[in-house]
C-alpha positions in Angstrom: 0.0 0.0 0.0 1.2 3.6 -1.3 2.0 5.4 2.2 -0.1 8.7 2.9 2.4 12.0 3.8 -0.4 14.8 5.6 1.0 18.1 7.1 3.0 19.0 10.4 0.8 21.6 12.0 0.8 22.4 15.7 3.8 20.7 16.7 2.1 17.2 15.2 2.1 14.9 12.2 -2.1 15.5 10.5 -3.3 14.0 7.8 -4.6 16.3 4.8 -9.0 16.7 4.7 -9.1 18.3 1.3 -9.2 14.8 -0.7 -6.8 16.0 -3.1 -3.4 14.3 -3.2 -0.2 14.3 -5.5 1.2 11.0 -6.3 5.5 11.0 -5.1 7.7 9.4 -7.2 10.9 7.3 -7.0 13.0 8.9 -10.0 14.9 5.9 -9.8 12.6 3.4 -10.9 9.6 5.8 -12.1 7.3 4.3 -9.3 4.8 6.0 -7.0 6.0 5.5 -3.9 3.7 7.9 -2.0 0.7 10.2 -2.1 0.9 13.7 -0.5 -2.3 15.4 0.7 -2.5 19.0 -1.4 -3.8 21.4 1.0 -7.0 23.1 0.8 -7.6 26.9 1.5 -9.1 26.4 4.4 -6.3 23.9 5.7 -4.1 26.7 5.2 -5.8 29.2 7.1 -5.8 26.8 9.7 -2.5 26.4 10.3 -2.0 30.0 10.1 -4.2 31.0 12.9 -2.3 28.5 14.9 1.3 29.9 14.0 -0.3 33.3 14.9 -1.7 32.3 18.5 1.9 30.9 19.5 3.9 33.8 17.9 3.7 36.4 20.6 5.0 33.9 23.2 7.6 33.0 21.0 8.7 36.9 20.1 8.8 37.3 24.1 11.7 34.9 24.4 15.3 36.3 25.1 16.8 36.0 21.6 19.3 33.7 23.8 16.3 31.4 24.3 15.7 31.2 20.7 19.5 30.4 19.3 19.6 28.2 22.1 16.6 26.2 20.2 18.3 26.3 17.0 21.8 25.2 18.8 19.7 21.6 19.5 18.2 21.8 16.4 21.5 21.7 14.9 22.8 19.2 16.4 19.5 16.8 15.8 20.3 17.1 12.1 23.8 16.5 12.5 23.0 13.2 14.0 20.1 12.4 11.5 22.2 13.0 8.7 22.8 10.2 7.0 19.2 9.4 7.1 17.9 13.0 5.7 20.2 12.5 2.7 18.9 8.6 2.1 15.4 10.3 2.7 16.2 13.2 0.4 17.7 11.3 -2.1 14.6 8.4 -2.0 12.3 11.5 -3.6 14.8 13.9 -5.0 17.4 11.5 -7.0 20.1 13.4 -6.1 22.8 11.2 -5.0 23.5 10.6 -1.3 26.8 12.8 -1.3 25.0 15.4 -3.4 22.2 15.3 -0.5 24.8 15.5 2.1 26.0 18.9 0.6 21.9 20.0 0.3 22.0 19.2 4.0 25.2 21.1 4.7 24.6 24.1 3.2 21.2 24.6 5.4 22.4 23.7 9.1 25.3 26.7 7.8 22.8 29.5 7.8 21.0 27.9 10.9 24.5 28.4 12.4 24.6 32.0 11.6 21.2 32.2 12.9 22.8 31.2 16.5 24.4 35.1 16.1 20.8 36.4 16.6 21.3 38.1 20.2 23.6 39.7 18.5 21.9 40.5 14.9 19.2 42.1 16.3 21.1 44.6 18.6 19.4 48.2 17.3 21.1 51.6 17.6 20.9 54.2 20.4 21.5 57.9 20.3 22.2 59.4 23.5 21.4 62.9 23.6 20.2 63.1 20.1 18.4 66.8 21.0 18.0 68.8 24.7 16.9 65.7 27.0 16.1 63.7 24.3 17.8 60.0 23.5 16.8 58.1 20.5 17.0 54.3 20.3 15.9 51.6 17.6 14.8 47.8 17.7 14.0 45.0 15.2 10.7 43.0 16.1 9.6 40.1 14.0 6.8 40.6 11.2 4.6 38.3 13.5 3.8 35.2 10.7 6.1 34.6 7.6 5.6 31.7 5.2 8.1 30.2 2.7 7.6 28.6 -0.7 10.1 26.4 -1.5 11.7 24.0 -4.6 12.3 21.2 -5.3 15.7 20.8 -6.2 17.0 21.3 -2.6 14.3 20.3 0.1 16.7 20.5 2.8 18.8 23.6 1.8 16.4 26.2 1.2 13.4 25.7 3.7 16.5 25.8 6.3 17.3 29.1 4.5 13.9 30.6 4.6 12.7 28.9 8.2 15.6 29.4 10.3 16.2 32.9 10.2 12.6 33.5 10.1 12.1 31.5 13.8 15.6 32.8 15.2 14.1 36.0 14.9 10.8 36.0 16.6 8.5 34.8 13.6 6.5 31.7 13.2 6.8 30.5 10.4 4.4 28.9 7.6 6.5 26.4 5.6 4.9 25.1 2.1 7.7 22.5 0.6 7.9 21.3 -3.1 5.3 18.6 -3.4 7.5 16.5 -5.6 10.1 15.6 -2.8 8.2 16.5 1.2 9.4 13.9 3.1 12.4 15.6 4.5 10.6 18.9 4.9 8.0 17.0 7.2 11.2 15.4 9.6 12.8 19.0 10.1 9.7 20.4 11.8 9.2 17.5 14.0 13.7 17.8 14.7 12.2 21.7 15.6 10.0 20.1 17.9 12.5 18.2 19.7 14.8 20.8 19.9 12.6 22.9 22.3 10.6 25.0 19.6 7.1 25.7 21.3 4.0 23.5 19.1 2.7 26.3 16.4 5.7 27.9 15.1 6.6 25.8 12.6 3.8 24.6 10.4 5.0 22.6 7.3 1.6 22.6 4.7 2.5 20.5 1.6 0.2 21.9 -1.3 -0.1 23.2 -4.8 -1.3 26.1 -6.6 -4.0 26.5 -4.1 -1.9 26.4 -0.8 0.5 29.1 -2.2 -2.8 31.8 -3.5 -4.1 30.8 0.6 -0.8 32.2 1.7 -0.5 35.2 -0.8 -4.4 36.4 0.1 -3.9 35.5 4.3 -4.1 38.5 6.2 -2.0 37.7 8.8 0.9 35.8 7.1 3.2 39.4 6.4 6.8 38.1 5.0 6.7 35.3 1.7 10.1 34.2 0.7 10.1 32.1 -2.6 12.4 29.9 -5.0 11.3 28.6 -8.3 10.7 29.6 -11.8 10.4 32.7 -13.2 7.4 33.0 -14.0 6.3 32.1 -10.7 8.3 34.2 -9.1 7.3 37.7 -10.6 3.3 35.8 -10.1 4.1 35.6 -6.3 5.9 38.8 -6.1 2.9 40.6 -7.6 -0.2 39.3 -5.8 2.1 38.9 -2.6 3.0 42.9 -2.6 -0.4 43.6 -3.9 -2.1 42.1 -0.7 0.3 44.1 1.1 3.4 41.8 2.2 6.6 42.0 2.0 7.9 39.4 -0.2 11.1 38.3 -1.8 11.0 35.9 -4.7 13.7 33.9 -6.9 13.4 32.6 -10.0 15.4 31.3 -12.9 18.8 31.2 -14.2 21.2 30.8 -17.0 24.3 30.8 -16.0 27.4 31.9 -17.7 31.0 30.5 -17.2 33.8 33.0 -19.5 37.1 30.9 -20.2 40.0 33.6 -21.1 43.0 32.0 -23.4 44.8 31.9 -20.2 43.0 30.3 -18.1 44.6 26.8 -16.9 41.7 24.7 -19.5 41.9 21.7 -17.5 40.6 23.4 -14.1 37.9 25.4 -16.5 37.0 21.6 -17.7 37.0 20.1 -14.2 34.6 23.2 -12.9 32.6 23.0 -16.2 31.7 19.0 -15.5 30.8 19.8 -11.9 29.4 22.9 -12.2 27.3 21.8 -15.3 26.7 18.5 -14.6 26.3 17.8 -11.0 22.5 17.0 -9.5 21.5 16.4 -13.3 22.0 20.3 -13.7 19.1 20.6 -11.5 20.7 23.8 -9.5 19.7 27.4 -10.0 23.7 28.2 -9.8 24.6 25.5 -12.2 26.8 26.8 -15.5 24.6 26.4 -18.4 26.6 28.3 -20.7 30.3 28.3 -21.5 31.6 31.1 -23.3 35.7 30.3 -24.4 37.4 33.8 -25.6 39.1 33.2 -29.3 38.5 29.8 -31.8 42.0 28.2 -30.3 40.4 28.4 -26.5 37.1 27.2 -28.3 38.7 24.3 -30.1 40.9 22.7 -27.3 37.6 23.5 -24.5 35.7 21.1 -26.6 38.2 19.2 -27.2 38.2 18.3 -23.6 35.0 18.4 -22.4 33.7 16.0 -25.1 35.5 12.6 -23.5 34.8 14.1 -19.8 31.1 14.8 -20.7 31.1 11.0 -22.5 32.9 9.3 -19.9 30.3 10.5 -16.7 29.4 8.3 -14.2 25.4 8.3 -14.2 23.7 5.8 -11.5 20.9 5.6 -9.0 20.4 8.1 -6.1 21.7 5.1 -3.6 25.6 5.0 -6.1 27.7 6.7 -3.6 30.3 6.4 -6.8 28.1 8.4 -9.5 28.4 12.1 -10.6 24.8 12.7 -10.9 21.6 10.5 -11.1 18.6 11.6 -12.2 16.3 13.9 -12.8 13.2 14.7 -10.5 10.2 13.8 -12.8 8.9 12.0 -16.3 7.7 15.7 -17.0 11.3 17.0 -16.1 12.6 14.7 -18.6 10.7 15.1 -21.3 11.6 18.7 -21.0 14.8 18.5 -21.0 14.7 15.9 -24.0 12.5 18.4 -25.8 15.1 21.1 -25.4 18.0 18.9 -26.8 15.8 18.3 -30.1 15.2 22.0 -30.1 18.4 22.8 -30.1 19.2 20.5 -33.0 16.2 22.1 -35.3 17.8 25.5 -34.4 21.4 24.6 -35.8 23.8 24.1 -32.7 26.2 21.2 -32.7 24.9 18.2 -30.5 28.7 17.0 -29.7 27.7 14.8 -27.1 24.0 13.0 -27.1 22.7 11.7 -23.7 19.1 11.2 -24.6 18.4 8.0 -25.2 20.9 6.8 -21.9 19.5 4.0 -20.1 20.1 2.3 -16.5 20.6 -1.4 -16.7 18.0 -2.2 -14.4 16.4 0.9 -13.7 15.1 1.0 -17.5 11.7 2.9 -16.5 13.8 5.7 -14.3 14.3 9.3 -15.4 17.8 9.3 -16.1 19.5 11.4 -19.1 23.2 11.5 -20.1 24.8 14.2 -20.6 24.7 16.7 -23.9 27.2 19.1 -25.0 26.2 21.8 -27.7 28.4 23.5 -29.4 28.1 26.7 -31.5 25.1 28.0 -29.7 24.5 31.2 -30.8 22.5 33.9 -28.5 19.3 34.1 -30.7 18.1 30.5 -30.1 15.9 29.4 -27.5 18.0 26.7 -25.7 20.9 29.8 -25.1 17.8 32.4 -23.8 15.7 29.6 -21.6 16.1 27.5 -18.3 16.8 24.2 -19.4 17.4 22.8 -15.8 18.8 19.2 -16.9 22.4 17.8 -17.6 23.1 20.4 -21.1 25.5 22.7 -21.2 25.8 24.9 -24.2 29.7 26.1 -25.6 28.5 29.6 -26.8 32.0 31.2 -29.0 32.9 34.5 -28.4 36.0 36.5 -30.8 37.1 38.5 -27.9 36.2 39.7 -24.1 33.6 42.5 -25.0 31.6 39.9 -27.1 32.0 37.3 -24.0 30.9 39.6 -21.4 28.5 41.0 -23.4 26.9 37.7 -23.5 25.6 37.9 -19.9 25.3 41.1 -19.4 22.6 41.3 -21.7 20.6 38.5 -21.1 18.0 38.5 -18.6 18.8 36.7 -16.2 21.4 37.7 -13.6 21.7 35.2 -11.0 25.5 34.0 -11.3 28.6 33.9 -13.6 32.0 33.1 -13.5 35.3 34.1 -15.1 37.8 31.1 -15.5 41.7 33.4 -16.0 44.7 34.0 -14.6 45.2 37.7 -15.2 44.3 39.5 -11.8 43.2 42.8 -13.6 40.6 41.3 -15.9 39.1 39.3 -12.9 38.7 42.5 -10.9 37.4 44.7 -13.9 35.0 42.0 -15.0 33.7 41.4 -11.0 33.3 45.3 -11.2 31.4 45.6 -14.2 29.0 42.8 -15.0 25.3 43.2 -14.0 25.2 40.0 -12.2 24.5 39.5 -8.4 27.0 36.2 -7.4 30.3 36.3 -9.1 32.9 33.7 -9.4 36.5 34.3 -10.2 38.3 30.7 -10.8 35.0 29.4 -8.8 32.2 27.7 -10.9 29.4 28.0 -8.3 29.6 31.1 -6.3 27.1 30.4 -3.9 27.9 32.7 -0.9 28.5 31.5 2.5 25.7 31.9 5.5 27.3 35.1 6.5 26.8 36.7 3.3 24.0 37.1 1.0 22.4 34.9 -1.7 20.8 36.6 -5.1 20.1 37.4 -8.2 19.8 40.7 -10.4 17.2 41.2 -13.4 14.7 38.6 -13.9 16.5 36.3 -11.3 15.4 38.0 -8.4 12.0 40.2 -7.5 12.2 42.1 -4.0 15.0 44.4 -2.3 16.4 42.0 0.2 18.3 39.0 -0.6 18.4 35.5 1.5 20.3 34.5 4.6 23.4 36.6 5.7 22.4 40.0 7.2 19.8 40.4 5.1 17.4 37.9 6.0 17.6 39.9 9.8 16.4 42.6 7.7 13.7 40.5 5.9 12.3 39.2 8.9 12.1 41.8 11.2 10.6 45.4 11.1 12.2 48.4 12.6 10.7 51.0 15.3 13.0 54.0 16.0 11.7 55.2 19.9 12.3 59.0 20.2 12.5 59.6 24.5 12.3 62.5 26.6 11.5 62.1 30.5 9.8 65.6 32.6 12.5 67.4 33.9 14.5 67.8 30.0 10.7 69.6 29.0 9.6 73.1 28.1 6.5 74.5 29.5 4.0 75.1 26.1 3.1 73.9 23.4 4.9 73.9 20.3 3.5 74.1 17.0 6.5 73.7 14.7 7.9 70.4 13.5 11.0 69.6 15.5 14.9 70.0 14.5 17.7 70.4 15.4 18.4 73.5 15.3 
């Protein structure tokens, strides 16, 4: 029998009312290996009005009390983790090292979120006019909510969720409904690790459970990953209804080689960074862009043996470089962009499509593909194609290679592969991209800094974890102060200054 996965609302483990469910796949052998109740508007609400009645107790805590959660939290999923990964990588296909990494990269911005005592510290003026002293202090929004992808069910609700709690929030968590298993256990490891019942609801749902969140009145922070398109949809019925939202969507990221960069390190970065999680990554390169037909020529010349020669296995092959991809629809599109590219002229160097897994014949798994002579007018240079494709786009010199992603319209992150210190700096200076790499593939900042995109990657002012999710998550009052004996008999009718 198919299990059931419900909701974690109220400190407990509920089934779903609604009737609705999503069938949960195995990409590993195509089977339905679970059914997750799709939560209704009502559902929602629900769980909502039960983060709000816990939040002011919550708020009250010394921030002390709150890190201190998070500190046990921490180390719950340290000891878990070999168990989250095998979890993650049951729903997600990543492989098990891959998931370990998913894992990672979450407990690190919980970590920051230990700093909170001191994150939240506000400013204080003494004497800021005749007897008067001026102070500020950050107080949570009251109810936040996050909605979250697929591709990394571990990383990114920690992202949103910890932050969100560390500084006085509850929080309203609505997890990809193609991989919620590991979503579910981190609000029950919240539980254990003190967090009061009611501040961390995890709602598994579709289109309905994220328009309940964007219309509730009292949820007043969204934070979301995804597409595009979804993205600017959230953004603009989120802000609309009054919240303050941040949202991140889609990516095509660019990877410059110079003629002197050390080619076999650009290679190396090239089959990680393009090829790892079945290019299922945000920050994955999509595009490489070699400077000059000699730096094209030996580029390919390289990648096309490393890109024949990976290792593609099930989630549970320790040994793999990637396994597969999420979904029979994720496939398909990826296979329907490798034909595409073909009608439109490029180069198919390398052709993973019709790779199969000796038995795992009915799992999604793709090889890789390698297209070369992409040009920037067709569609598989100016879309997402969020599979294991990378694309070898030829520029003559540096303008037409960083012109490349400066113009397109995406900006989440690019990378310069060179050894000359003055082109790094001037091209980390000038290009209209928010995470830069110099001689690193993936420049995914650490917890302590800030994670986002420019353009079309990214709607909303504030970026995630790092200082600015203490920003994101918290509202600021300013207290102006002035006890009897500094005051002035009389009214006054004039606005004051300093002066």
């Amino acid at each position: 029998m198919v299990k059931e996965i419900g909701h974690f609302i109220g400190g407990k483990n509920v089934a779903g009312t609604s009737g609705r469910f999503a069938d949960v796949y195995d990409p590993n052998t195509g089977e339905v290996q679970a059914k997750v109740a799709l939560a209704s508007t009502e559902e929602l609400n629900a769980a909502v009005a039960n983060a709000a009645a816990a939040q002011p107790a919550w708020a009250a805590k010394n921030p002390q009390v709150r890190a201190r959660v998070m500190m046990k939290f921490i180390d719950l999923v340290n000891a878990e983790k070999e168990e989250l990964a095998q979890m993650l990588s049951r729903e997600h296909g990543k492989t098990i090292p891959d998931s370990h990494g998913d894992i990672q990269r979450g407990i690190e911005v919980a970590e920051f979120s230990l700093g909170i005592p001191h994150l939240l510290k506000g400013e204080y003026s003494d004497s800021a006019g005749p007897g008067i002293d001026m102070y500020s202090m950050r107080q949570p929004l009251g109810v936040a909510a996050g909605i979250t992808p697929f591709n990394f069910p571990a990383m990114i609700p920690m992202w949103k969720m910890c932050p969100a709690i560390a500084c006085g929030n509850a929080f309203i968590l609505k997890p990809s409904e193609r991989d919620p298993s590991l979503p579910l256990r981190l609000g029950e490891l919240m539980i254990e690790a003190g967090l009061p019942e009611g501040i961390l609801n995890v709602v598994n749902g579709d289109k309905e459970a994220v328009d309940a969140i964007l219309d509730n009145e009292v949820i007043q922070g969204v934070g979301f990953v995804g597409s595009t398109a979804i993205a600017e949809y959230v953004y603009s019925r989120g802000t609309a209804n009054g919240k303050r939202v941040q949202c991140f969507g889609g990516a095509k990221n660019h990877m410059i080689i110079m003629p002197d960069a050390d080619l076999d390190q650009a290679v190396d970065a090239l089959i990680g960074a393009g090829y790892g999680s079945a290019g299922e990554r945000c920050m994955a390169i999509s595009v490489a862009v070699p400077v000059g037909e000699a730096t094209a020529d030996a580029l390919v010349e390289k990648l096309i043996p490393r890109v024949e020669s990976l290792k593609i296995g099930p989630s549970t092959d320790r040994e793999a470089d990637y396994g597969p991809v999420v979904t029979q629809q994720a496939l398909d599109r990826v296979r329907g962009y490798v034909n595409l590219g073909i009608e439109e002229g490029a180069n198919l160097a390398v052709d993973g499509r019709d790779f199969s897994m000796q038995g795992f014949e009915n799992g999604y798994f793709m090889g890789g593909c390698l297209f070369d002579n992409v040009t920037k007018d067709m569609r598989i240079y100016k879309e997402e194609i969020f599979g294991p494709v990378l694309s070898v786009v030829r520029a003559k010199t540096y303008e037409e290679a960083i012109d490349l992603p400066m113009s397109h319209e995406y900006g989440n992150g690019v990378a310069i592969y060179t050894r000359d210190g003055d082109a790094a700096r001037e091209f980390a200076n000038r290009i209209n991209i928010g995470m830069v790499g110099i001689n690193v593939p993936i420049p995914v900042p650490l917890a302590y800094h800030t994670f986002g995109g420019w353009k079309r990657s990214a709607f909303g002012d504030l970026n995630q974890h790092g200082p600015d999710s203490v920003r994101f998550y918290t509202r600021t009052k300013t207290v102006t102060s002035r006890w009897p004996s500094g005051m002035k008999e009389g009214a006054e009718f004039v606005i004051p200054t300093m002066n």
